[in-house]
LOROKE-724342 format. One record per residue: residue number from 1; x, y, z of N, C-alpha, C in turn; residue in one letter. Coordinates in nm, 2 decimals, m for minus. Layout:
BEGIN
NODE/seq/n.c1/n.c2/n.c3/ca.c1/ca.c2/ca.c3/c.c1/c.c2/c.c3/type
NODE/NUM/X/Y/Z/X/Y/Z/X/Y/Z/A
...
This chain:
BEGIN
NODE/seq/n.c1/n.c2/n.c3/ca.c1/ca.c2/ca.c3/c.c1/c.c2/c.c3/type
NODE/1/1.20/m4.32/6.53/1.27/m4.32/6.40/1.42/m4.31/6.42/X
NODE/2/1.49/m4.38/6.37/1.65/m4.39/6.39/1.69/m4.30/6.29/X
NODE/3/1.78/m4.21/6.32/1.85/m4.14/6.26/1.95/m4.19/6.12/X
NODE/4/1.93/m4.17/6.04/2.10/m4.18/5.97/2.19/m4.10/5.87/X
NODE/5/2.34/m4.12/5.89/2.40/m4.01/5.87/2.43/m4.00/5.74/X
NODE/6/2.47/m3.84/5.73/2.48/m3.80/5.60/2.54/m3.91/5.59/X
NODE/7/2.55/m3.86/5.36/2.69/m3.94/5.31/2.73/m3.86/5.27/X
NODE/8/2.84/m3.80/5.31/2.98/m3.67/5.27/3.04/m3.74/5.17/X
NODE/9/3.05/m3.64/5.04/3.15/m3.78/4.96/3.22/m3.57/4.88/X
NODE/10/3.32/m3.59/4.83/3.38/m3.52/4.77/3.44/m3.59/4.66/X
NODE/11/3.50/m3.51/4.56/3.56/m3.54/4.44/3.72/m3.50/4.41/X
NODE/12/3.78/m3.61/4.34/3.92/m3.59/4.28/3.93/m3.54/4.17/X
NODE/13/3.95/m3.42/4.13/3.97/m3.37/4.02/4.12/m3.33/3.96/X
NODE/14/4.20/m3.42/4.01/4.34/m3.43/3.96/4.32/m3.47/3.83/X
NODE/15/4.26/m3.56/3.79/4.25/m3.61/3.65/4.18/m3.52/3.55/X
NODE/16/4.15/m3.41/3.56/4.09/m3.30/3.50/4.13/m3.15/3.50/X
NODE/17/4.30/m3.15/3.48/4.36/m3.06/3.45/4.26/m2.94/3.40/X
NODE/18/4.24/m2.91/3.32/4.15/m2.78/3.26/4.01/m2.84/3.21/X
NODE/19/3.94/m2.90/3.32/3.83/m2.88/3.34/3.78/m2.76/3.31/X
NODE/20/3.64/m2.75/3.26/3.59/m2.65/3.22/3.42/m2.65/3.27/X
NODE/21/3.38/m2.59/3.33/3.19/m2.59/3.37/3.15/m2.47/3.29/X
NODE/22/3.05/m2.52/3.19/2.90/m2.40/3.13/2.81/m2.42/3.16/X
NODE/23/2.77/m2.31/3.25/2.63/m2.30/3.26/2.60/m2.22/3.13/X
NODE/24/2.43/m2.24/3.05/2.37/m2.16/2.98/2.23/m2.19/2.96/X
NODE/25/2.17/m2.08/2.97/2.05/m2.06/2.96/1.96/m1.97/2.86/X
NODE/26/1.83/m2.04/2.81/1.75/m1.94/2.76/1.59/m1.90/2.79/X
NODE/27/1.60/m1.82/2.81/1.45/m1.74/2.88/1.36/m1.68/2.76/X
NODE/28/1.27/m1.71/2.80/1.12/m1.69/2.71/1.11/m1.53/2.75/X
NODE/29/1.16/m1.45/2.65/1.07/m1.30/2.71/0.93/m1.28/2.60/X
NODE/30/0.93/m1.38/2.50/0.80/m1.32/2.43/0.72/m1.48/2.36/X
NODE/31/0.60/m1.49/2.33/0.57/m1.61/2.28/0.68/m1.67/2.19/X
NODE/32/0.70/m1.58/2.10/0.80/m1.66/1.96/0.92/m1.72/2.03/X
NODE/33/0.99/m1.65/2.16/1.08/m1.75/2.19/1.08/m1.89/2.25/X
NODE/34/0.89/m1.90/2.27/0.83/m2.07/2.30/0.87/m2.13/2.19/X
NODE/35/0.84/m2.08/2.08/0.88/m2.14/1.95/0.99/m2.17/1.95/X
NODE/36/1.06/m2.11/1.98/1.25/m2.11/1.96/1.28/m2.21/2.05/X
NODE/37/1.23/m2.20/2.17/1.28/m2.30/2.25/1.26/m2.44/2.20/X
NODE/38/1.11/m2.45/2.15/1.04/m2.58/2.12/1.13/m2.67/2.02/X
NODE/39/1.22/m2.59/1.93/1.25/m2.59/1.82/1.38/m2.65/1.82/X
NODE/40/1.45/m2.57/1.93/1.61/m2.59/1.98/1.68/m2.70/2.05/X
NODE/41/1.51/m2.72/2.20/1.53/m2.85/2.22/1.55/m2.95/2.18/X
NODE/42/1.52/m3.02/2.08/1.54/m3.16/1.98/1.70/m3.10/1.94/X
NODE/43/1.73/m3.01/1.88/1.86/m2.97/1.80/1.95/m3.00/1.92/X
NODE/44/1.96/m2.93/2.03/2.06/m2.93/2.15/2.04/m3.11/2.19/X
NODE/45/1.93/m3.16/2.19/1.98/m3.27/2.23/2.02/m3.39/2.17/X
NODE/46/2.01/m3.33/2.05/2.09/m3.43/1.96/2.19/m3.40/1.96/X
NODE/47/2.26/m3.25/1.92/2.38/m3.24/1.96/2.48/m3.32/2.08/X
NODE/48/2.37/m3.32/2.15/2.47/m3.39/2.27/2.46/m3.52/2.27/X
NODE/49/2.32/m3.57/2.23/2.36/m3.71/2.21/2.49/m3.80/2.08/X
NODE/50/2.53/m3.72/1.98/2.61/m3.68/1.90/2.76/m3.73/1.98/X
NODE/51/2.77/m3.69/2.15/2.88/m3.74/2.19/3.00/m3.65/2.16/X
NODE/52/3.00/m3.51/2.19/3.11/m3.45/2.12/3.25/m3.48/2.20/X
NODE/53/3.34/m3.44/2.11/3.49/m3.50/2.16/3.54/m3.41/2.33/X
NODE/54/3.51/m3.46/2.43/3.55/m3.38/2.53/3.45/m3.32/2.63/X
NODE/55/3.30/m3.36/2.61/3.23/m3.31/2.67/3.16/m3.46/2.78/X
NODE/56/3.19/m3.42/2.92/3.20/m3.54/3.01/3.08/m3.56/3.08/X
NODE/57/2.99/m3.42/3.06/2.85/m3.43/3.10/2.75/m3.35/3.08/X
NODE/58/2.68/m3.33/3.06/2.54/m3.26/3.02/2.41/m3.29/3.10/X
NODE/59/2.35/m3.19/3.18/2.23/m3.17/3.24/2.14/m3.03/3.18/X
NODE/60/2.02/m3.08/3.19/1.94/m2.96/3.15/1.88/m2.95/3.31/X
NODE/61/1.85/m2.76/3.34/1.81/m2.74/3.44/1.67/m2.68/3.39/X
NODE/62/1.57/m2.61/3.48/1.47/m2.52/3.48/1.52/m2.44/3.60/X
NODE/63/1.57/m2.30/3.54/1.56/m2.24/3.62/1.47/m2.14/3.70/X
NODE/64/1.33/m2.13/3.59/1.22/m2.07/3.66/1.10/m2.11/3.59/X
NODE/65/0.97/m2.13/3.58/0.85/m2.14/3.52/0.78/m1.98/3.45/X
NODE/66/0.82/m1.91/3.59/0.77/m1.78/3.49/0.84/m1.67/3.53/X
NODE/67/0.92/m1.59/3.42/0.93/m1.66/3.29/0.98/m1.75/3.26/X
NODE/68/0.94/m1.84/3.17/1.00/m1.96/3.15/1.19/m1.98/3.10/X
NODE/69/1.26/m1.98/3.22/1.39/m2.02/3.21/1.45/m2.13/3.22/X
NODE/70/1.48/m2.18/3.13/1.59/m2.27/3.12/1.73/m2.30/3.08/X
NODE/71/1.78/m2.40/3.08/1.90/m2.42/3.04/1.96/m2.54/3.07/X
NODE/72/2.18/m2.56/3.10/2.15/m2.65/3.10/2.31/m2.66/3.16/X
NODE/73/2.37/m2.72/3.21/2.57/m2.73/3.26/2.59/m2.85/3.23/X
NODE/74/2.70/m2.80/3.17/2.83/m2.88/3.08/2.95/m2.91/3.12/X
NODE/75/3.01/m3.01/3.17/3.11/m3.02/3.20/3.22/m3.07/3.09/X
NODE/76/3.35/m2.99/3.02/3.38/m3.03/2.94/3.52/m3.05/2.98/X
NODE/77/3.61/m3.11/2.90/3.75/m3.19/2.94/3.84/m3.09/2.90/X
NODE/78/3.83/m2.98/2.82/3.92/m2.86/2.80/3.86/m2.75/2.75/X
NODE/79/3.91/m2.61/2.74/3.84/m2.53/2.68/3.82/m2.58/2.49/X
NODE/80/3.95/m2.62/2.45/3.96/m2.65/2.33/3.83/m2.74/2.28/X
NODE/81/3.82/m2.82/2.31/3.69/m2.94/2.30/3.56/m2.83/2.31/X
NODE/82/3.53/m2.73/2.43/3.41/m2.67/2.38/3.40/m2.59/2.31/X
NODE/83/3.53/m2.55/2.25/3.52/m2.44/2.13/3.52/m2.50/2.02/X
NODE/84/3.57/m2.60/2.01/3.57/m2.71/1.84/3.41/m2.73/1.85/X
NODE/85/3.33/m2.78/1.96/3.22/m2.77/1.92/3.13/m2.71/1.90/X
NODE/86/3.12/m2.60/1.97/3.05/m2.44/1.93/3.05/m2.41/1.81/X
NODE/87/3.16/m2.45/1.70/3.17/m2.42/1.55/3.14/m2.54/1.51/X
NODE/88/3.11/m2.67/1.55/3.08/m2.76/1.47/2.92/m2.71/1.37/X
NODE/89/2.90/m2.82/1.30/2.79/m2.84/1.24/2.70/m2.80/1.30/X
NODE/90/2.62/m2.92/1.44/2.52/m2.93/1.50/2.52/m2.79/1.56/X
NODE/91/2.60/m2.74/1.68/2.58/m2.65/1.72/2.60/m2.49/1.66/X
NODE/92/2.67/m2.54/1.55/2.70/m2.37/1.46/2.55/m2.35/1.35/X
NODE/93/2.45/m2.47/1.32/2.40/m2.38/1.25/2.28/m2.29/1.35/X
NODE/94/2.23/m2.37/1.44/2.11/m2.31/1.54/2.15/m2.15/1.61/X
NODE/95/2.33/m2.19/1.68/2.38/m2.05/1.71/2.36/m1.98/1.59/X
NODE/96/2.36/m1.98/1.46/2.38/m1.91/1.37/2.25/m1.80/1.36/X
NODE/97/2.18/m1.89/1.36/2.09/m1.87/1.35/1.94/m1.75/1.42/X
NODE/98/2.02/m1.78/1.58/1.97/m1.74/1.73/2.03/m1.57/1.70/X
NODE/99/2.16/m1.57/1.69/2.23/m1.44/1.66/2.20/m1.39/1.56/X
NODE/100/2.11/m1.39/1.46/2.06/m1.30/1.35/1.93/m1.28/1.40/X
NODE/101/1.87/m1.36/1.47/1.75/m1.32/1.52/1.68/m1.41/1.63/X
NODE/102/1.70/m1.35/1.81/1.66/m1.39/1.86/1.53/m1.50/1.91/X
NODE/103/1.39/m1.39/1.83/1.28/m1.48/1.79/1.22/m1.44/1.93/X
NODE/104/1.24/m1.36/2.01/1.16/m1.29/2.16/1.23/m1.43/2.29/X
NODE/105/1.36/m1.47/2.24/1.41/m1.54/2.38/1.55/m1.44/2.44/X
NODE/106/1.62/m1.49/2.48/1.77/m1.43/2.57/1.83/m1.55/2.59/X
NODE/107/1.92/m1.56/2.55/2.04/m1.67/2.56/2.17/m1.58/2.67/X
NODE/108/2.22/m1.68/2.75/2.31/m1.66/2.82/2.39/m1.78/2.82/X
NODE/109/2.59/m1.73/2.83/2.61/m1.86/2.92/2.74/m1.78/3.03/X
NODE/110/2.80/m1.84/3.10/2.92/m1.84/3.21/2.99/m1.95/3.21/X
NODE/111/3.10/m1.92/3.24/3.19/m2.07/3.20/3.28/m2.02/3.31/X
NODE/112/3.35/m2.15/3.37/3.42/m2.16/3.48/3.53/m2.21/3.45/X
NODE/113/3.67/m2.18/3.45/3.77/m2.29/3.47/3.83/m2.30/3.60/X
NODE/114/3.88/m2.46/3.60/3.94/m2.52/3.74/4.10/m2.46/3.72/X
NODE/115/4.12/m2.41/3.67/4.23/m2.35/3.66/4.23/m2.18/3.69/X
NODE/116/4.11/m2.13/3.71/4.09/m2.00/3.72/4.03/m1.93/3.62/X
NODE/117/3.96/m1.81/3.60/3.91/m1.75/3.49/3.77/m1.80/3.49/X
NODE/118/3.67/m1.66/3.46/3.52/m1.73/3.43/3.52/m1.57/3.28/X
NODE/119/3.42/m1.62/3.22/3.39/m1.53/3.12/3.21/m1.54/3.09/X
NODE/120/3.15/m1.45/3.02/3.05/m1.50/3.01/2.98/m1.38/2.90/X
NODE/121/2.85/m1.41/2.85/2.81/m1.33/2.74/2.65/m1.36/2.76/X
NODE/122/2.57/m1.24/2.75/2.44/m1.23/2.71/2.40/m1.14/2.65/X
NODE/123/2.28/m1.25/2.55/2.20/m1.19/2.45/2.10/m1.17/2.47/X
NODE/124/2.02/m1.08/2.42/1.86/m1.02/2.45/1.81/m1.04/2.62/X
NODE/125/1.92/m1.08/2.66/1.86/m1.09/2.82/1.79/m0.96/2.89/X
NODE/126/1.65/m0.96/2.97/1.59/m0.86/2.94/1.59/m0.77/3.10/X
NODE/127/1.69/m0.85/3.21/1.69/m0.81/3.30/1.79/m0.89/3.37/X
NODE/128/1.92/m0.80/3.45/2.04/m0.86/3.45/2.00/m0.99/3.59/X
NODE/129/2.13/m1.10/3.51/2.09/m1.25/3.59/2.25/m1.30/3.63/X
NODE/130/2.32/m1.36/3.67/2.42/m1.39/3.70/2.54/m1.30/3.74/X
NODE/131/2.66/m1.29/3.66/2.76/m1.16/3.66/2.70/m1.05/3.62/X
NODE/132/2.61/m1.03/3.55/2.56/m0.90/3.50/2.40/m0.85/3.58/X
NODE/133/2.41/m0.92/3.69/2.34/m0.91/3.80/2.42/m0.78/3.89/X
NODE/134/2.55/m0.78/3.92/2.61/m0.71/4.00/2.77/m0.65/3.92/X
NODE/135/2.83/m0.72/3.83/2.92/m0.67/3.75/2.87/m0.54/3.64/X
NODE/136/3.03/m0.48/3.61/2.97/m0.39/3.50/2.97/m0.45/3.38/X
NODE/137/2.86/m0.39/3.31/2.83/m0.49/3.16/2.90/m0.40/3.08/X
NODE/138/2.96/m0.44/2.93/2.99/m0.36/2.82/2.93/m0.45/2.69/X
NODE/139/2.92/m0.35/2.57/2.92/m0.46/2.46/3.04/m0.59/2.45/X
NODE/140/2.97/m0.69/2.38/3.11/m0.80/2.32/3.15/m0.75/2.20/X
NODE/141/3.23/m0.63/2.20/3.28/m0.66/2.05/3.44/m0.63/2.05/X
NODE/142/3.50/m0.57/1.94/3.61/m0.61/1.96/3.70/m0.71/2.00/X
NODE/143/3.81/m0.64/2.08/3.87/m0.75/2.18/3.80/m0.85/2.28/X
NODE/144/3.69/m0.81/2.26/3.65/m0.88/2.39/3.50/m0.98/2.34/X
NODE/145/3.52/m1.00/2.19/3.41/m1.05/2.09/3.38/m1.21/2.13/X
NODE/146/3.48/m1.29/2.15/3.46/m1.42/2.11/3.53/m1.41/2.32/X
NODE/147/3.48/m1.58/2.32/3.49/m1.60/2.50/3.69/m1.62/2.48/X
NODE/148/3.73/m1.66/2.40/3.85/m1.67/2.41/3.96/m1.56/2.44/X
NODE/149/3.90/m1.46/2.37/3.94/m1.31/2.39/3.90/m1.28/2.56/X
NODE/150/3.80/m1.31/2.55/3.77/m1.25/2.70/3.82/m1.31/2.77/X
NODE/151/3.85/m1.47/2.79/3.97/m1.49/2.83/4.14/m1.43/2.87/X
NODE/152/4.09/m1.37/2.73/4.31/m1.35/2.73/4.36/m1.49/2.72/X
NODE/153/4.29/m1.62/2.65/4.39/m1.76/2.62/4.48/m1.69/2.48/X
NODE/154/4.61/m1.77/2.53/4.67/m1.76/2.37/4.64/m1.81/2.26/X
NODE/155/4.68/m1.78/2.16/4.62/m1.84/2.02/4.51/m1.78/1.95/X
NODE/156/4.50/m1.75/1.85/4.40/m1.70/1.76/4.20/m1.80/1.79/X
NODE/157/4.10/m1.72/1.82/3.96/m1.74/1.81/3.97/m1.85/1.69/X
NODE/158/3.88/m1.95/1.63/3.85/m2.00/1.54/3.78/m1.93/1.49/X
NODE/159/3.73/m1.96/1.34/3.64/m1.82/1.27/3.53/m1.86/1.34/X
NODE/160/3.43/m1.71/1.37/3.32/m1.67/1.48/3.22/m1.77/1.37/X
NODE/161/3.13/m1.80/1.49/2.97/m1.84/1.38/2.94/m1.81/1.28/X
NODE/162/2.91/m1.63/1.35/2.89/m1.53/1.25/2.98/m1.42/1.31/X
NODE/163/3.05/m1.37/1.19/3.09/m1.25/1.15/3.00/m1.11/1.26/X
NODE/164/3.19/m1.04/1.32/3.09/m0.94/1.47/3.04/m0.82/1.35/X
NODE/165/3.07/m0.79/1.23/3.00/m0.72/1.17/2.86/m0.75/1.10/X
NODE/166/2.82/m0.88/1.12/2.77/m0.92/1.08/2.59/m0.92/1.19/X
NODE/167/2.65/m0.87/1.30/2.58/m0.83/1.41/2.51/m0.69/1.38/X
């Protein structure tokens, strides 16, 4: 059998000044969050097929079967573009939704920039999984409420989904 060699290929990412990668996931810790998932899926992928302004790619992964984790990375063209859409329509009313009441899942995401800086937030997650695997965790509130803050980017948050008192 004749050998053949890899294909090494690398990428130019000059053209993607503030690139942005999200990973996010949500994990089944109780039946109802099958429900939630079942539910969310059609929603999230219509959102994406929707075409939002600045989002350059979308994959859904399986991260585990049991418990059933999944999720999905995003590659988006600026932070601005994934925050206009996090409050849009499609995806602001289901987040709205998720944060008044989980429904027995855990939502997570982590976000990367090519420019430096990652931030990240989890909800009902029921046993630490990424940064909060080995970092110290605190609540999100306050200053540190919305991913922009936890950033330290300039400029004021857009209004939250929901209200942190509303939590």
């Amino acid at each position: 059998m004749a050998s053949q060699r890899v294909l090494r290929q690398t990428v130019d990412l000059s053209g993607y000044p503030d690139l942005v990668v999200i990973y996010l996931g949500l994990r089944v810790n109780k039946i109802g969050g099958l429900r939630l998932l079942l539910s969310l899926g059609p929603q999230i992928q219509k959102s994406v097929e929707a075409k939002p302004d600045g989002l350059l790619l979308h994959e859904n992964i399986l991260f585990s079967l049991f418990p059933l984790h999944v999720g999905m990375r995003q590659y988006w063209r600026d932070f601005s573009s994934l925050e206009n859409w996090t409050r849009s329509g499609l995806h602001r009313a289901w987040w709205k939704d998720f944060l008044r009441e989980s429904a027995g899942a855990g939502f997570w995401h982590e976000t990367y920039f090519v420019r430096g800086g990652m931030e990240a937030i989890y909800d009902d997650v029921p046993s630490p999984i990424g940064f909060l695997a080995f970092a110290p965790s605190q609540e999100a509130k306050g200053g540190i409420f919305s991913s922009r803050q936890r950033l330290h980017l300039q400029g004021e948050p857009p209004p939250p989904v929901i209200a942190e008192k509303e939590l």
